[in-house]
C-alpha positions in Angstrom: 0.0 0.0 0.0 1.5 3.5 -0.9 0.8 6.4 1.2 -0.2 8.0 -2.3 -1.4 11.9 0.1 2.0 12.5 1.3 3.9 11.7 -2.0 1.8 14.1 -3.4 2.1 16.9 -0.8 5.9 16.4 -0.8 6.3 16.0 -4.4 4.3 19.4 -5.0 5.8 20.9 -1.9 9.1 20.2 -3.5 7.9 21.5 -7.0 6.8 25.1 -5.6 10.1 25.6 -3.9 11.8 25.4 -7.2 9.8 29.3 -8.3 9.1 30.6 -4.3 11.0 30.9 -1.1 8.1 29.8 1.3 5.8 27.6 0.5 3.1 26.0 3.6 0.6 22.5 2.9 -2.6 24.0 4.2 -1.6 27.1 6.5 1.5 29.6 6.5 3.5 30.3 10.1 2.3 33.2 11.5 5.1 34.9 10.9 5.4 33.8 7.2 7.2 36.3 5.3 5.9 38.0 1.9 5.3 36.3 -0.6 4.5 33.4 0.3 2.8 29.8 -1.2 0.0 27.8 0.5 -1.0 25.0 -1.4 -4.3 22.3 -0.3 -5.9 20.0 -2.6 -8.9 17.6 -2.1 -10.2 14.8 -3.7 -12.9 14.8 -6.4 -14.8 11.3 -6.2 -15.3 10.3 -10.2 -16.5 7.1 -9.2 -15.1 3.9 -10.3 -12.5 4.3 -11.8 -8.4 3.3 -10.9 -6.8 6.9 -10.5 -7.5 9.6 -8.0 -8.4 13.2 -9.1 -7.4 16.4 -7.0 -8.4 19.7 -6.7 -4.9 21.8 -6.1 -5.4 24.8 -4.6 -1.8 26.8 -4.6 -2.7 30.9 -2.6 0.1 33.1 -4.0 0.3 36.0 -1.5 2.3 39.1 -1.4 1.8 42.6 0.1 2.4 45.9 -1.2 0.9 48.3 -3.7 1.7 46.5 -6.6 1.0 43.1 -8.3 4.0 42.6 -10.5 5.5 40.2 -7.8 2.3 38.1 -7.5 1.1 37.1 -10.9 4.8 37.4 -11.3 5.4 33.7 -9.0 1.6 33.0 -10.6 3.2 32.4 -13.9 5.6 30.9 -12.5 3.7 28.6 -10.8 1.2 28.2 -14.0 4.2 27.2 -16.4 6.3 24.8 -13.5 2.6 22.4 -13.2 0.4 22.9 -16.3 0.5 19.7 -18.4 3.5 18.3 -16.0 2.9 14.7 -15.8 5.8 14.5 -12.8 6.4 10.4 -12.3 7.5 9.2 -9.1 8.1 6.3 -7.3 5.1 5.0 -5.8 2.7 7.9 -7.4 1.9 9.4 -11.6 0.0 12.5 -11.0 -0.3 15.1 -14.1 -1.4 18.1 -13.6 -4.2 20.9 -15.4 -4.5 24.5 -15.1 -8.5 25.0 -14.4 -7.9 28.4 -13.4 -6.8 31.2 -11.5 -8.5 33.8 -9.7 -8.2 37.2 -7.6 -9.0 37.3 -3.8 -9.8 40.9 -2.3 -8.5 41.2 1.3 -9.8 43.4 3.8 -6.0 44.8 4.1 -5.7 46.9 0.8 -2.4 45.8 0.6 -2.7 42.4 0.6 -2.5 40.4 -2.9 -3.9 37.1 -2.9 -4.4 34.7 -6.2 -5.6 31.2 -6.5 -4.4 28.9 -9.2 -6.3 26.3 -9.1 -5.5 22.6 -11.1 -6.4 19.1 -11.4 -4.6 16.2 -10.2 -4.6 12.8 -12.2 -2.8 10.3 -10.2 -2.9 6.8 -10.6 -0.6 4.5 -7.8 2.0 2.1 -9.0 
């Protein structure tokens, strides 16, 4: 039996480093500098079928008065995962861009995207 969830949290945890400095799995430290990466993902039931689907959530935030550095590390992020079918050893997830999306804050000088994807992964 693989433990299919945290191959895929440390394979995309791993990923995201590669274009940003901090990057979280469900909730940045407290004292998480700017910019920063927080990734989740569920899974989508499709029924019976032999590979798992995932919705990846990855919230790209950064504060200031300009966006240049967030959908800066959004394209970034878009171009490392869309279309990567990223092998490993117990897991063969590919990923889809399905979207990404502004998030007002109540701080004007928070900028928060969400680039959202789907996860294919079938186990070895």
């Amino acid at each position: 039996m693989t433990m299919r969830t945290n191959d895929l949290i440390e394979l995309i945890k791993t990923k995201l480093s590669t274009v940003a400095s901090n990057v979280y799995y469900e909730v940045a430290d407290e004292d998480a500098l700017y910019p920063h990466v927080v990734f989740s993902f569920q899974q989508i039931n499709l029924g019976d079928i032999s590979r798992q689907d995932y919705e990846l959530d990855v919230d790209v935030w950064d504060k200031g008065e300009e966006t240049e550095t967030v959908e800066n590390l959004c394209d970034s992020i878009e171009h490392l995962l869309h279309g990567a079918n990223l092998p490993q050893k117990n897991i063969l997830p590919t990923f889809y861009l399905i979207d990404r999306r502004i998030l007002f804050d109540e701080d004007k000088e928070i900028r928060h995207r969400v680039v959202r994807f789907q996860i294919q992964n079938y186990e070895r």
